[in-house]
C-alpha positions as a printed NumPy array, in Angstrom:
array([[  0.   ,   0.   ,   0.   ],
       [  1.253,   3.532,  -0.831],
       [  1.402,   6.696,   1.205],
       [ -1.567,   8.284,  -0.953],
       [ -3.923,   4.833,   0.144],
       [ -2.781,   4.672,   3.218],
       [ -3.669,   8.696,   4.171],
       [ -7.024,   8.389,   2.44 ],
       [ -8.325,   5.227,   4.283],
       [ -6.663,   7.001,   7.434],
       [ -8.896,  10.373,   6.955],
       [-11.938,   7.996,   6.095],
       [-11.488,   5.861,   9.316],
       [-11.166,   8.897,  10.774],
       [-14.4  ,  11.267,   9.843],
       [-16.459,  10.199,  13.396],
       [-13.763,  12.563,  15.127],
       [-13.459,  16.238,  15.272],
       [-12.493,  17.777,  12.092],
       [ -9.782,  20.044,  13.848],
       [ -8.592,  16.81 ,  15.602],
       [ -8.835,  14.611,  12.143],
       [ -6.651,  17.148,  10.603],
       [ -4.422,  17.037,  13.155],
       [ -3.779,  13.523,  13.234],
       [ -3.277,  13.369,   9.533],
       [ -0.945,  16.851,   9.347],
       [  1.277,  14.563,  12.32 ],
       [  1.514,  11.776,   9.758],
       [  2.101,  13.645,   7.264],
       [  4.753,  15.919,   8.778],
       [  6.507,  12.234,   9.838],
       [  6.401,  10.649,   6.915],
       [  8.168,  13.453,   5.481],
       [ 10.639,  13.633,   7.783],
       [ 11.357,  10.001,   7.252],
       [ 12.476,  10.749,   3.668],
       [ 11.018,   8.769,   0.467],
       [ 13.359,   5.87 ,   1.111],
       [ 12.   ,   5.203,   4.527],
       [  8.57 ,   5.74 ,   3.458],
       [  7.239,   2.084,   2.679],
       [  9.069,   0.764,   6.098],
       [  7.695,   3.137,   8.175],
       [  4.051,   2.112,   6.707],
       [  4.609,  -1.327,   7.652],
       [  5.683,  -0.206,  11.068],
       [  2.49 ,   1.714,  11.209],
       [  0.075,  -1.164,  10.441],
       [ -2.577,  -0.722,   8.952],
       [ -4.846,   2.142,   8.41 ],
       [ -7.628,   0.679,  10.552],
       [ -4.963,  -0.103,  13.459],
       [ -3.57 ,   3.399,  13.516],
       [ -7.212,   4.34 ,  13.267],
       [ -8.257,   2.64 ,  16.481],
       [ -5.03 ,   3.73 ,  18.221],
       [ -5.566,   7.297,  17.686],
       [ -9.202,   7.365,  18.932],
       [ -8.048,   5.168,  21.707],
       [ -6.123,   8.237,  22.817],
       [ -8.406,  10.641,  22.19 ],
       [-11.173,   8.856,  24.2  ],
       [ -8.887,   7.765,  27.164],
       [ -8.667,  11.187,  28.668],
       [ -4.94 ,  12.282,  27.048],
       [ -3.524,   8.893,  28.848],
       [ -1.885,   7.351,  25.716],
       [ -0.919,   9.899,  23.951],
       [ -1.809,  13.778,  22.975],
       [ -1.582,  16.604,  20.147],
       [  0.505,  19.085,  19.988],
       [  1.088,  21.917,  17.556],
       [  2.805,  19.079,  14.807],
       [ -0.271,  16.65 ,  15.604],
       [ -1.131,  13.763,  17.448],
       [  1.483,  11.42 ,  19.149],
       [  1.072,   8.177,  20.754],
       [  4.101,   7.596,  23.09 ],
       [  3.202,   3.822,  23.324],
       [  2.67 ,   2.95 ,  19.895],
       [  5.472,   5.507,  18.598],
       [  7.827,   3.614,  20.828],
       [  6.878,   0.555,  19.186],
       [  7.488,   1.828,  15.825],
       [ 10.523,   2.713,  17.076],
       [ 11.502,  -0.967,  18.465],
       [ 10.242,  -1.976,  15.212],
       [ 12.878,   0.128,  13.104],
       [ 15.775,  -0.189,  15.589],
       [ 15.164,  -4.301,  15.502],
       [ 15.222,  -3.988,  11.452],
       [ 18.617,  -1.868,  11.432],
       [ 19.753,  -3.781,  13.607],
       [ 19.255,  -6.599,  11.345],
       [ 20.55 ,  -5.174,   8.151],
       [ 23.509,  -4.283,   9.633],
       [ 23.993,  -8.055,  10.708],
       [ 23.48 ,  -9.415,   7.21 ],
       [ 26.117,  -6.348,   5.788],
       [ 28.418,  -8.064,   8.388],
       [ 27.652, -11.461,   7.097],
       [ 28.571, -10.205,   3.691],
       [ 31.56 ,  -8.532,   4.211],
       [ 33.014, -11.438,   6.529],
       [ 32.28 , -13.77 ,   3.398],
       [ 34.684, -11.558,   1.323],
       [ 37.372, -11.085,   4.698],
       [ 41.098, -12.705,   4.116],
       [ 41.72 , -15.624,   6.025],
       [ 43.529, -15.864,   9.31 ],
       [ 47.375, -16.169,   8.044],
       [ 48.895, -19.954,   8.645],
       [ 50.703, -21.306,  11.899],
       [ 54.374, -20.925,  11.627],
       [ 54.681, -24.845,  11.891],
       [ 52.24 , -24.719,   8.627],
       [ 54.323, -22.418,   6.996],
       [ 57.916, -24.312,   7.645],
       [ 56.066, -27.564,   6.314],
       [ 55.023, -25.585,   2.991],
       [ 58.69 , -24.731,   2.62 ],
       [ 60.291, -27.946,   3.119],
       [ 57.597, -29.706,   0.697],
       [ 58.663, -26.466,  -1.933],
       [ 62.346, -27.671,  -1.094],
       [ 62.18 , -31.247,  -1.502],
       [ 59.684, -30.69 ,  -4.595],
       [ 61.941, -28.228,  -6.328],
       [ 64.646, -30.568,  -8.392],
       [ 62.234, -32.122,  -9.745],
       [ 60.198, -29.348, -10.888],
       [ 63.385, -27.842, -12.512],
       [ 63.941, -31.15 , -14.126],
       [ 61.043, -31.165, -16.018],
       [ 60.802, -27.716, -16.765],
       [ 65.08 , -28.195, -18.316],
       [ 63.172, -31.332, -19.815],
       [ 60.435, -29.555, -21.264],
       [ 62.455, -26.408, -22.811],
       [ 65.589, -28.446, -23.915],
       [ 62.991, -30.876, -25.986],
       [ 61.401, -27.811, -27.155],
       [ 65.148, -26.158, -28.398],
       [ 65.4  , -30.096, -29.739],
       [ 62.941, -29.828, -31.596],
       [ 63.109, -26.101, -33.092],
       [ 66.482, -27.126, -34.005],
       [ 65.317, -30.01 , -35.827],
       [ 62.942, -27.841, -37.53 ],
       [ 65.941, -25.327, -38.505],
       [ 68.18 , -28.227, -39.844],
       [ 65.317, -29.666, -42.125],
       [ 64.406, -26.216, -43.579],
       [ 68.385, -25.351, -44.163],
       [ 68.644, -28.77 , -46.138],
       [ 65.206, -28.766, -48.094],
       [ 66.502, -25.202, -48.928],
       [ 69.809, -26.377, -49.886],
       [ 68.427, -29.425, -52.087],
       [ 66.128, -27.11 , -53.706],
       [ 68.741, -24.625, -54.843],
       [ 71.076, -27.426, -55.618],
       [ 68.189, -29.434, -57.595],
       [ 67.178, -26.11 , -59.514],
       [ 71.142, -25.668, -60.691],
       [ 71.305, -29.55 , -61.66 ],
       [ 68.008, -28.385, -63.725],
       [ 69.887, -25.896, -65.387],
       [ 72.689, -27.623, -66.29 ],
       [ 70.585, -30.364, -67.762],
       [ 68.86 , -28.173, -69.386],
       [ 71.994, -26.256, -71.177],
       [ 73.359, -29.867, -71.902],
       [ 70.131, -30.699, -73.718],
       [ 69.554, -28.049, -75.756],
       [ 73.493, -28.322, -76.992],
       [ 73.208, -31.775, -77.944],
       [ 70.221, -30.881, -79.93 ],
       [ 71.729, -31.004, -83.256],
       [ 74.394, -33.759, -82.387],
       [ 72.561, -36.13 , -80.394],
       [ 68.721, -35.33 , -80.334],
       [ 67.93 , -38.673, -78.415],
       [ 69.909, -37.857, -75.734],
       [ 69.41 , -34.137, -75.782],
       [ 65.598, -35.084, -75.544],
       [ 66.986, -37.292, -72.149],
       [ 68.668, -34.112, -70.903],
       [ 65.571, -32.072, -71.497],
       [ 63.178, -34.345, -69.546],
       [ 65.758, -34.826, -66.293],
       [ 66.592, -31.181, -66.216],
       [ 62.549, -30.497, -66.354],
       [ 61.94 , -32.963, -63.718],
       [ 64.611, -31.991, -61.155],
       [ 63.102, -28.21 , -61.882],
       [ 59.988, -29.58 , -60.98 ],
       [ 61.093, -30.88 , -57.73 ],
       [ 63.494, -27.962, -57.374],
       [ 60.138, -25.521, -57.41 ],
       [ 58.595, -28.37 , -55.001],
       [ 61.235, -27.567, -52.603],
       [ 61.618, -23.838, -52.967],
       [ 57.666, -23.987, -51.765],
       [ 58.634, -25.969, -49.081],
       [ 61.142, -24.279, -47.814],
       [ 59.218, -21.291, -47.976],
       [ 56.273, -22.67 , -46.245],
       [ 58.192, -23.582, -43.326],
       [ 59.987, -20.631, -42.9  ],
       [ 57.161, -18.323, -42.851],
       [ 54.785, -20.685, -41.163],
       [ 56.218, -23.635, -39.129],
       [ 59.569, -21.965, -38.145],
       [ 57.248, -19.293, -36.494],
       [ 54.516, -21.219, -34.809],
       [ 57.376, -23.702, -32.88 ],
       [ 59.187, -20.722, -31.891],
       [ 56.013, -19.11 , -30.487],
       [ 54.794, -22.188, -28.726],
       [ 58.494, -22.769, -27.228],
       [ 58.312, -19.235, -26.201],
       [ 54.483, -19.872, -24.253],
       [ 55.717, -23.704, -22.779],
       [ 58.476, -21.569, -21.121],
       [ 56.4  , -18.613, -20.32 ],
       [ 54.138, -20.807, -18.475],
       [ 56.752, -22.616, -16.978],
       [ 58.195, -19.529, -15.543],
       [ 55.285, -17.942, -14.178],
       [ 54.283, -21.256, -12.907],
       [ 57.846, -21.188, -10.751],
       [ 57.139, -17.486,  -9.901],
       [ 53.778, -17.863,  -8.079],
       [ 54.987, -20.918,  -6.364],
       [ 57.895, -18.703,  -4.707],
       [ 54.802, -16.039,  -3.9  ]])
C-alpha cells in the first residue's frame, strides 16, 4: 500500500472525530512521513500497520482522557505505539547491519597460517623443487630439440632445392646443346633437367612454407611452454 492509500483510508477511518482533531492527526503523519524521507517511506508504513490499526489507536487516545498519547502543535502522538514503531525500526537496522556483516566477513582474508604450517610448505617447496626444474630443463631443452630439428630440415630442403634447380639448369643447357648432335639424348637431358626443376620448385615452396609458417609457430609455442613454466615457478615462490 502507498502513502496516498494509506492517508485516504486514514482520513476515512477517521471522519467520526473532530475535524480540527482529524486534521491534526493526519498533518502529524504527514509531517513524519516526510521527515522520514522517500526511502524510509514504505518501512515506516509497515511499522504503522494498517490504516484501521492506527485508526483505532488514535481514537483510543483521544477517548482515554490524554492517557496514551496527545496533540501538539505538529499533531497527534502516541508515546506507546510511537515507541513501538521505534523498536520496530531499531530491531530492522539492527538486522541489516547483521546481514552487511555477514557479507563482508564472506569476502574477509583468512587468518594467516601457523608458523609450523608455513615451515612444512617450505620444506615440501624444497624437496619438490629438483624435480620441478627437471622437467621444466626437460620440457624447454625438448622444445630447443625440436626447433632445431625444424631449422636443420628447412636449411637442407633449402639447400636441395637450390642445388636441384642448378642440376636443372645444367641439364637443361646440356640438352639443348646436344640438340643437333645427339637429339635422343638431348631429348633425355631435357626431360631430367625439367623434372629436377619440378622438384626444385617443389622444394623452394617448401622451404618457404616452413619458414614463414612452421619456423614461427614452434618458436612461439616454445616461447608460451616456457612462459608458463616460468610464471608457474614465480607464483609458487609467492
Amino acid at each position: 500500500m502507498d502513502r496516498f492509500i494509506f492517508m485516504k483510508e486514514l482520513e476515512s477511518l477517521l471522519s467520526d472525530i473532530s475535524p480540527s482533531e482529524r486534521d491534526e492527526a493526519l498533518q502529524y503523519y504527514n509531517d513524519y512521513l516526510n521527515d522520514a524521507g522517500v526511502e524510509n517511506e514504505e518501512e515506516i508504513l509497515a511499522s504503522l500497520g494498517t490504516p484501521q490499526d492506527l485508526a483505532r489507536v488514535i481514537k483510543a487516545g483521544l477517548n482515554d482522557g490524554g492517557e496514551r498519547g496527545e496533540f501538539t502543535e505538529n499533531g497527534y502522538r502516541n508515546s506507546a505505539f510511537g515507541e513501538e514503531i521505534k523498536q520496530e525500526i531499531a530491531r530492522k537496522e539492527r538486522a541489516g547491519k547483521g546481514r552487511d556483516r555477514r557479507q563482508s566477513g564472506a569476502g574477509e582474508v583468512r587468518k594467516p597460517l601457523s608458523p609450523g604450517m608455513i615451515v612444512l610448505i617450505i620444506v615440501l617447496c624444497l624437496v619438490a623443487l629438483p624435480a620441478v626444474a627437471g622437467i621444466a630443463a626437460g620440457v624447454i631443452g625438448t622444445g630447443v630439440g625440436l626447433l632445431g630439428s625444424i631449422l636443420g630440415i628447412a636449411l637442407g630442403i633449402s639447400v636441395a632445392g637450390i642445388g636441384l634447380l642448378a642440376a636443372a639448369v645444367v641439364l637443361v643447357v646440356f640438352g639443348i646443346a646436344m640438340v643437333a648432335s645427339q637429339p635422343l639424348a638431348a631429348v633425355c637431358f631435357l626431360g631430367l633437367g625439367i623434372l629436377l626443376a619440378g622438384l626444385a620448385l617443389f622444394f623452394i615452396w617448401l622451404t618457404v612454407w616452413l619458414w614463414a609458417v612452421a619456423i614461427p609457430w614452434a618458436v612461439r609455442g616454445i616461447v608460451k611452454i616456457c612462459g608458463r613454466l616460468l610464471r608457474g615457478k614465480g607464483a609458487k615462490k609467492i
